[in-house]
N, C-alpha and C positions, 0 to 999 in steps of 0.2 A: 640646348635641347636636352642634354642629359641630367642637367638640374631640373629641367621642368619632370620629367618622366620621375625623377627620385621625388618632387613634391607630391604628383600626383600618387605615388604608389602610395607615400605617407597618409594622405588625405581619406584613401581606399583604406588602408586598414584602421586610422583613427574610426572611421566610418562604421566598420565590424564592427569593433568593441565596445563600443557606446550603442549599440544599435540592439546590441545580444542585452538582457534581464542579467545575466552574471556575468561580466568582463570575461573577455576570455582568454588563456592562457594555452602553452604549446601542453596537452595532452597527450600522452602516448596510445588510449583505447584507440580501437575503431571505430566503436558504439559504445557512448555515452548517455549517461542524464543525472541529473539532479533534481528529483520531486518534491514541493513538504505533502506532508503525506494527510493531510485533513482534507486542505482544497484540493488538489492535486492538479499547483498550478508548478510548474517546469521551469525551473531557475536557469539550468544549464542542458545543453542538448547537441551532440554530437552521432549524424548518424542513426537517429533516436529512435528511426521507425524502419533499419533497415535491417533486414533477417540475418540473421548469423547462427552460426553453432555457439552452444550456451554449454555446454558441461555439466559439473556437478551440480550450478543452481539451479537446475532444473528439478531439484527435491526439493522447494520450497514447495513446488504444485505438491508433490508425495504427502510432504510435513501436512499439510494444510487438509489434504484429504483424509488425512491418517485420521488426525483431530478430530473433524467435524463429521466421521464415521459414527463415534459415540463408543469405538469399542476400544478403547487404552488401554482397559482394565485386561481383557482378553489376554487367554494364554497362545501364543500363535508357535505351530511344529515347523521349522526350518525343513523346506524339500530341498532332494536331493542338488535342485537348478537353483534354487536362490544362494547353499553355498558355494556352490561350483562358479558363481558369478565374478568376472576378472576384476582386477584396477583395485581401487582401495576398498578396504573391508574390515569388519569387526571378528574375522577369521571363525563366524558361526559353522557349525558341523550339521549335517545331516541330519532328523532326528531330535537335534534339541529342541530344547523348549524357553522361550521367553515371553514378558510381555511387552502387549504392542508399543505402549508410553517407552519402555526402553530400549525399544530398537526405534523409536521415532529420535530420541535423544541420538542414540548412535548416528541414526543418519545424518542430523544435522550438526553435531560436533564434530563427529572422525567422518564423514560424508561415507559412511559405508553402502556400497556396490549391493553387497549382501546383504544387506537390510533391507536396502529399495525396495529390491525385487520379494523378499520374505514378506513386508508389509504390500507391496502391490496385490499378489496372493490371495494374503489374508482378508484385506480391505474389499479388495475386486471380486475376490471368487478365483478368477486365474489371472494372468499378467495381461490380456486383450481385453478381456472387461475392464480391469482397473483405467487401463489408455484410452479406450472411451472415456473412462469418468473426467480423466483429466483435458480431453480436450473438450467435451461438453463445457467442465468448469471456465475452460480457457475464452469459451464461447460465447459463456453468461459474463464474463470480466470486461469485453471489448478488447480482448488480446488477439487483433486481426490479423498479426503478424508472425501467427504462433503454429507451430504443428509439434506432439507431441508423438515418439514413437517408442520410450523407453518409460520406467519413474526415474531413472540414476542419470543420464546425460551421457552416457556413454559413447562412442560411435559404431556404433553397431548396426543402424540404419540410416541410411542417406538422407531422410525426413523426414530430421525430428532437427530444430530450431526455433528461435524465439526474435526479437528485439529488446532493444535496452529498454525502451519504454514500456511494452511488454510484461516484461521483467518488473519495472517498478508499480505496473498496475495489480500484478497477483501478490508483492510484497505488501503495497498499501494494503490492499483488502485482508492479508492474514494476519497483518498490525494490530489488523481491529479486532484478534483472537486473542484473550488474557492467556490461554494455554501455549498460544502459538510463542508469542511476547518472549514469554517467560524459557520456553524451549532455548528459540535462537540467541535470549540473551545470556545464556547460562557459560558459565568458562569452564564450569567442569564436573563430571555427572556421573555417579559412582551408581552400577547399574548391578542389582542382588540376585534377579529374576532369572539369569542363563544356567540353565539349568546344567551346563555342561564346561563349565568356566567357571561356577563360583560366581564373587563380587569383583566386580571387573569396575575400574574408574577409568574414564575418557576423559581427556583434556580437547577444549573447544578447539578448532585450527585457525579461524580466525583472529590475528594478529592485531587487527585492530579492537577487537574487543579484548583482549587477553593483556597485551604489553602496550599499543602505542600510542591508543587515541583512547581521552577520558571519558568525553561524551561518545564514545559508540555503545549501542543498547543493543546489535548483534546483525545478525547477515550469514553471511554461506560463502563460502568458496567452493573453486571449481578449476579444473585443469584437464584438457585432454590435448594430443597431438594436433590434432585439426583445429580444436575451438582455442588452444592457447589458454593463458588467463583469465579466468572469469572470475567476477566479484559482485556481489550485492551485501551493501551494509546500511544503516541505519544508526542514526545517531539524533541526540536532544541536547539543547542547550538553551538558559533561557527562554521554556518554552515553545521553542520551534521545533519540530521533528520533521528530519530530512530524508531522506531515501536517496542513495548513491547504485548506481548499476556502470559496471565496465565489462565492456564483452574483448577480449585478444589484445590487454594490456600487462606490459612487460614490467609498469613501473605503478600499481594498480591501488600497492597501498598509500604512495606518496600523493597519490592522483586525488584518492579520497578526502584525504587529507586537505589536500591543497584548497579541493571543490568545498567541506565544511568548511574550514576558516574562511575563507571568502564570503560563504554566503551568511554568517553567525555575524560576520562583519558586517553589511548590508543590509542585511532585514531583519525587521521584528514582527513577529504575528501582531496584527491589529484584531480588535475588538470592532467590527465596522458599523455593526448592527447589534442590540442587545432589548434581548427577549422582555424585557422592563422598561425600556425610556427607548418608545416609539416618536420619530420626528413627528411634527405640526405637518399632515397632509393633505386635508382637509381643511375643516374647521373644527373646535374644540370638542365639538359634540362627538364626531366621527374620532378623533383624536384619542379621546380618555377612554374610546371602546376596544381599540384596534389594540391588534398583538400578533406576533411574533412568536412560533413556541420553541424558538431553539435560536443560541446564537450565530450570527455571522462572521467569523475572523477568517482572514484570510494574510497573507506573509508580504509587505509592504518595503522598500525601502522609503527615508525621511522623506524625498522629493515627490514620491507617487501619492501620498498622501495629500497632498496639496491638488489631486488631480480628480479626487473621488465625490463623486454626486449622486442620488436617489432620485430614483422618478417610481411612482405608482400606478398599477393601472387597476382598473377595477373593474370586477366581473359585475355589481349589484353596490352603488353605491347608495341607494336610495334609501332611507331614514324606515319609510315606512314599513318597505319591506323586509330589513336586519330586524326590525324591531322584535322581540319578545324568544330570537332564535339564540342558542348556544353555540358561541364559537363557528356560526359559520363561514367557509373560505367565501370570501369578497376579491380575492385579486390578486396580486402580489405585488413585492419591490423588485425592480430591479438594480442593482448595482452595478455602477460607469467607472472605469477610471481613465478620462477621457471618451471617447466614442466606443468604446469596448464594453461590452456589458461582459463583468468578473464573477457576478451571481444571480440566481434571481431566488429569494426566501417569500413563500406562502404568506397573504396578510389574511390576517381571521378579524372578523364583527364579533364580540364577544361581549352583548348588549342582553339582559335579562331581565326583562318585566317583571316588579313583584308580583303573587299573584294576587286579585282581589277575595276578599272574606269570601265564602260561601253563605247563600240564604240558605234560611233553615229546609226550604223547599227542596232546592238542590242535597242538601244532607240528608233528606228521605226517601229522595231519588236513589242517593249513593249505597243507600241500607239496602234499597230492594235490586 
């Protein structure tokens, strides 16, 4: 009887780990995930949509808002409350003066307190408009799991929280920022503009970008009493761009770690669909017209490959009526890998009748 129950347990967790998209392993977070950050399909997920205190990552939303403000250049005056603000800080005084690109740098390298709140401010008008802005943003993202009540993650209010998933859906969307990019990947940021400091340089604090891991391209750290460890980082390898999130893990950077290799080992972005060599869907005619205006990749292991099929459906398939129109949408593909539809990409008729000569008649029509 007790071999049978030791089979059976075996059986149960062989069952898990073959069952889960990324094998899985003893994690120490609470809330996990692993994203690629194009498709934003979900490798690894632990807990992934369950709310937790988030900490300092919670200036990614700041970082992000700061940016697509439009006012970087701007010189912004430190009030008396943004330097007064506790926990970690770029020790801003009253009074000074800097600008906003460099206290956006501050915030994400040294995660300075004092900065949040200076750029909330500045950005929002006061610090209750800026928390609007960011749970609006949190709103438009699909981040359901989300309440903002601070820009720093601080705990200062009972409700303010995120999810891992959460989490990796406002990192994906600020990826897609050249400035953002460029901020969270930086290791180290010598800032001229404090008017009351001089030239001050900041070293990044995220470890995995600075000393451990080579493909990390950048992320945020986060620590408070209540929320524990927090971590969001980003890395590339080969192609693939990953998004890692751990909300109240002890062991956070070895975690990241762990979840990249594994998945760098296992997948490669595929090319599924490409915007020039559309499949036979029809017949020839429909064939050499149809198009695609953007590629389809999405992050495959070798096996899944083997599972992927296309089907079309079509809004106007009829010959006569595409005929003589530019580029219009006719339907789309959907993309299967098995019974799962993984995408669906817009199909366009992109069929254009020369046009015929003009009689001279018509050309003296066109005069008058």
């Amino acid at each position: 009887m007790k071999q049978l129950k030791m089979l059976l347990a075996a059986s149960i967790f062989l069952f898990v780990i073959t069952s889960s998209p990324l094998s899985s392993y003893a994690i120490s977070a609470n809330g996990a995930i692993l994203m690629e950050q194009h498709s934003g399909r979900v490798l690894y997920e632990k807990n992934a949509h369950t709310p937790m205190r988030i900490a300092s990552i919670t200036k990614i939303m700041t970082a992000i808002l700061a940016i697509e403000s439009g006012k970087l250049n701007e010189t912004v005056t430190i009030s008396n409350k943004a330097a007064g603000t506790e926990g970690s800080s770029l020790y801003l005084l009253p009074g000074e003066k800097a600008k906003l690109e460099d206290l956006v740098y501050g915030l994400m390298l040294r995660s300075g307190n004092d900065s949040a709140v200076a750029i909330a401010e500045h950005v929002g008008g006061n610090l209750e408009s800026f928390v609007k802005m960011m749970n609006q943003k949190a709103k438009e993202l699909g981040m359901e799991q989300t309440i903002f009540a601070n820009p720093h993650g601080l705990d200062d209010h009972e409700n303010h929280y995120s999810s891992a998933y959460d989490m990796a859906l406002v990192t994906q969307y600020a990826m897609k920022n050249e400035t953002y990019a460029i901020i969270a990947g930086t290791k180290s940021h010598t800032a001229k503009s404090l008017s009351e400091h001089g030239t001050v340089t900041w070293q990044n604090k995220n470890r995995l970008l600075t000393q451990l891991y080579p493909y990390c391209t950048g992320g945020k750290t986060g620590y408070t009493q209540r929320a524990k460890r927090t971590l969001v980082t980003t890395a590339t390898k080969d192609n693939l761009d990953l998004i890692a999130v751990t909300i109240n893990d002890r062991n956070d950077w070895k975690d990241h770690m762990r979840l990249y290799d594994q998945a760098f080992s296992e997948y490669e972005l595929v090319d599924i669909l490409k915007k020039d060599q559309i499949p036979n869907l029809l017949d020839d005619y429909f064939t050499d017209n149809l198009l695609v205006k953007e590629d389809f990749m999405y992050p495959l292991k070798r096996e899944e490959k083997e599972a992927l099929s296309l089907k079309a459906h079509f809004i106007n398939p009829s010959k006569k009526q595409a005929e003589g129109k530019a580029a219009i949408k006719i339907g789309e593909i959907d993309i299967y890998m098995k019974e799962d539809v993984i995408g669906e990409v817009p199909l366009y008729f992109n069929n254009i009748l020369p046009k015929e000569p003009k009689s001279w008649w018509d050309k003296l029509k066109d005069a008058f």
